[in-house]
N, C-alpha and C positions, 0 to 999 in steps of 0.2 A: 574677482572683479577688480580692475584696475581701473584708473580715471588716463586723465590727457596728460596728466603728469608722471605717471609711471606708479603710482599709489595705491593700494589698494582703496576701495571707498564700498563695501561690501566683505561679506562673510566666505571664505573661498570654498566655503563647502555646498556641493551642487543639493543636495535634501534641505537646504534653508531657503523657502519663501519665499515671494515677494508680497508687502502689504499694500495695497491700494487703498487710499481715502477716498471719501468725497463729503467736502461739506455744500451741499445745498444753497444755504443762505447765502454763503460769501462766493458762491462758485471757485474755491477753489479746488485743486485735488492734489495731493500729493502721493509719490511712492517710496518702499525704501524695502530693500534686502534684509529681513531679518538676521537675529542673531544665532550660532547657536552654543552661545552662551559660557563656552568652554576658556577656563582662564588660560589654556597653552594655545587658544586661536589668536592668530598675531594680526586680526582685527576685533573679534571679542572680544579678547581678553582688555583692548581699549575700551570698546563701548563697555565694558565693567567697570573699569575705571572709573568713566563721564557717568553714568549710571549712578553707584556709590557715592561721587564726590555729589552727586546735585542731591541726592538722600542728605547726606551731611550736611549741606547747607538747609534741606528744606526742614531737618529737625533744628537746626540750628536758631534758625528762624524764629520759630514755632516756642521753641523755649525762651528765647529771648522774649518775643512778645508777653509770653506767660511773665515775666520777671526773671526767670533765673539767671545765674551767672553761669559761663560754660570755662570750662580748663581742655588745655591739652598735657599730658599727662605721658613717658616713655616709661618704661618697666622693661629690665634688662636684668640678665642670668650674670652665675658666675663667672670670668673668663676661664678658667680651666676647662669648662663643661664643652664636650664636643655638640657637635650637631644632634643628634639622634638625643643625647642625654638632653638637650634643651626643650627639645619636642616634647619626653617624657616628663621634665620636670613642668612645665605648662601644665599639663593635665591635674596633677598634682596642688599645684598652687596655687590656680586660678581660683578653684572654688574656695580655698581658704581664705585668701583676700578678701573673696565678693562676699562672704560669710558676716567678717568681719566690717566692713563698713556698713552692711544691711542693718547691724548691731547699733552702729553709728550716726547716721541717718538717714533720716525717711529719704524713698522718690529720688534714689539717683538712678541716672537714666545715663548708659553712653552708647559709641560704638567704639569698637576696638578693630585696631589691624592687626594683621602677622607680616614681620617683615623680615630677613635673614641676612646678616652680616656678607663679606662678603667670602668669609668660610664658613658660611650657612648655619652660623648659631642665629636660633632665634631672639629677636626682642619684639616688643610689640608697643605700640602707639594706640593712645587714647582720646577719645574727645567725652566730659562727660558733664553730668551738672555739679559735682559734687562740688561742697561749701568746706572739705574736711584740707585741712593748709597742710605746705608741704611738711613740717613735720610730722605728722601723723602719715605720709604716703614712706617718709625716708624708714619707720620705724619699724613698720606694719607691712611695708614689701617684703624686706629682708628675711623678718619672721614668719612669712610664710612659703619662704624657699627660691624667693626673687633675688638680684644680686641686687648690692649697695648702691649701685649708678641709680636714682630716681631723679626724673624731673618734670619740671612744672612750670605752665604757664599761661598766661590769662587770655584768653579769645578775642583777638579784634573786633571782625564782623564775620558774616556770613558767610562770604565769599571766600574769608582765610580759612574757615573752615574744611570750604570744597578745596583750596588750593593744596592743603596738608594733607588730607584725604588721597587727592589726585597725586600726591608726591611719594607716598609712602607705599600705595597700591602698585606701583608701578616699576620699582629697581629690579626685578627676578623675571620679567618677561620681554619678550622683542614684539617689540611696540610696530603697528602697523607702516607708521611711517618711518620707520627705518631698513622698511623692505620693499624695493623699485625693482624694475628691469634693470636699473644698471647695478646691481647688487650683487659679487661676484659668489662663485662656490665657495673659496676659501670664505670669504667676507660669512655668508652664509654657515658654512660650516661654526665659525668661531662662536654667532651669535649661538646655535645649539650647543656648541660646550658648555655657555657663559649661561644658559638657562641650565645646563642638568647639573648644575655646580647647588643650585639650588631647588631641589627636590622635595616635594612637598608629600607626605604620604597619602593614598586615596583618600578621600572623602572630606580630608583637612579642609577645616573654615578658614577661611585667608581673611576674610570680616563678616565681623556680626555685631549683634544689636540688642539691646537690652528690650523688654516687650514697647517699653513703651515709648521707643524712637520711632516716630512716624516714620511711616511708609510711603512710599510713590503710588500706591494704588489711585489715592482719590483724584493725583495729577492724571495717571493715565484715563481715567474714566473722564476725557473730553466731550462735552456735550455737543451733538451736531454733527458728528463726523459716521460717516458709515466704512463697513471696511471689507473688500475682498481678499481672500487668499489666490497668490497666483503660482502656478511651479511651472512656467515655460516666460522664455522670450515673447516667444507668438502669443500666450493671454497678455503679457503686459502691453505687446504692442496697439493687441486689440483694446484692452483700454484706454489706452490712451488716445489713442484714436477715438472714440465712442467720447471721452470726456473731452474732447475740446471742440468736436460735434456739435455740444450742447453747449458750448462754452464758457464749460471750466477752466482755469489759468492753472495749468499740472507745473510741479515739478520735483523731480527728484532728487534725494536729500538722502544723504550720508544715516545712519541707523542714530549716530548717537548729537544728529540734529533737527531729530524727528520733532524734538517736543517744543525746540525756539520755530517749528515751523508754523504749528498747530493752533496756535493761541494767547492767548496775554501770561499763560505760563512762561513765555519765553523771557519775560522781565528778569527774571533769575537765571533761568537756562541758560543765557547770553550772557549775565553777570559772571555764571559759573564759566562756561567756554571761556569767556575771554582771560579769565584767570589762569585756566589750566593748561590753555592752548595759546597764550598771550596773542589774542585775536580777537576784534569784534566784527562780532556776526548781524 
């Protein structure tokens, strides 16, 4: 799916959906191309991005509110270690670490990324509550098979949250908006070398979450809204037709600005875009 600009603005894969709303009260209705979710789809793999970074901000949130203090936190390998060897030494050392600070203190909570140099050693980026200062991070990386580079530092707001989030998620894949019709084969081609440069083995977590980083569940369960599945042009057309019949005010919205569409969720949704996307919606 392309827009008037040459963009993609939908999932290019024809088995993904369309969802149809319709809130009643406010008459309005929107629609939007689902995802299908895959981080090498060069629209997906954005809406995962937007997706992730507004997680990070709405845990971000949420902890703040509670009191806590939040860090952002890197954890970096040896440089001699190749790629493959980084991959393995993660498995390795991860659970050590998180062993060790559970020892340390109660209720820390983060999410972590995966992100790969640009000769595909891994390091990884953190957001978390922990209260434990950086020497005890400088001490207790290394000893548990991390390299010496550790750093550390103190959380703004909210927002810088999703914007660190949205920064780190994103160097290892081609981004939907940097593929147009005027997009040439070479140009094309380069960007798929420039992603198999960084290889991620099946099933690899590129982010994840401690249990108790809030979820986007309770955002998506919007009150008021009802929803169709559609898999043709002709049902979408026929909707829409049928809701402005009735008159609903429809309109259709990009996957990953479903949720600034939907409701007074968008107070952050819009905080987060305009962060990530330096745009306000």
């Amino acid at each position: 799916m392309v827009d008037e600009t040459g963009k993609m603005d939908g999932c290019p894969r024809d088995d993904t959906p369309v969802l149809f709303g319709y809130h009643a009260e406010t008459k309005r209705a929107i629609s939007f191309k689902t995802a299908c979710k895959r981080w090498d789809c060069p629209y997906c793999g954005e809406v995962n991005r937007f997706r992730w970074s507004l997680r990070a901000a709405v845990g971000a949130r949420e902890f703040v509110q509670a009191g806590k203090m939040l860090r952002f936190h890197t954890l970096t390998f040896p440089g001699w270690m190749q790629q493959n060897e980084t991959l393995q030494r993660w498995r390795a050392s991860w659970p050590k670490l998180s062993s060790r600070w559970r020892r340390a203190v109660d209720d820390l909570e983060y999410m972590y990324i995966h992100e790969q140099h640009n000769d595909g050693r891994l390091h990884v980026h953190m957001i978390s509550t922990s209260s434990l200062n950086t020497r005890w991070w400088k001490e207790n990386a290394p000893a548990c098979g991390f390299g010496y580079i550790v750093e550390e530092e103190d959380v703004r707001c909210n927002v810088a949250v999703a914007a660190y989030a949205f920064k780190h998620l994103g160097s290892d894949f081609v981004a939907a908006d940097s593929v147009s019709r005027e997009t040439s084969v070479r140009a094309r081609a380069e960007m798929t070398k420039q992603a198999a440069m960084h290889h991620w083995p099946k099933g690899w977590r590129r982010v994840s979450t401690s249990r108790g980083w809030p979820s986007l569940e309770e955002w998506e369960k919007i009150d008021g809204w009802e929803w169709d599945v559609l898999f043709s042009d002709d049902q979408l057309h026929d909707a829409v037709y049928a809701a402005m019949a009735d008159g609903y005010d429809w309109q259709h919205v990009k996957y990953r600005d479903s949720y600034a569409a939907m409701s007074e969720i968008s107070l952050l949704a819009r905080d987060v875009a305009s962060a990530v996307y330096g745009v306000s919606e």
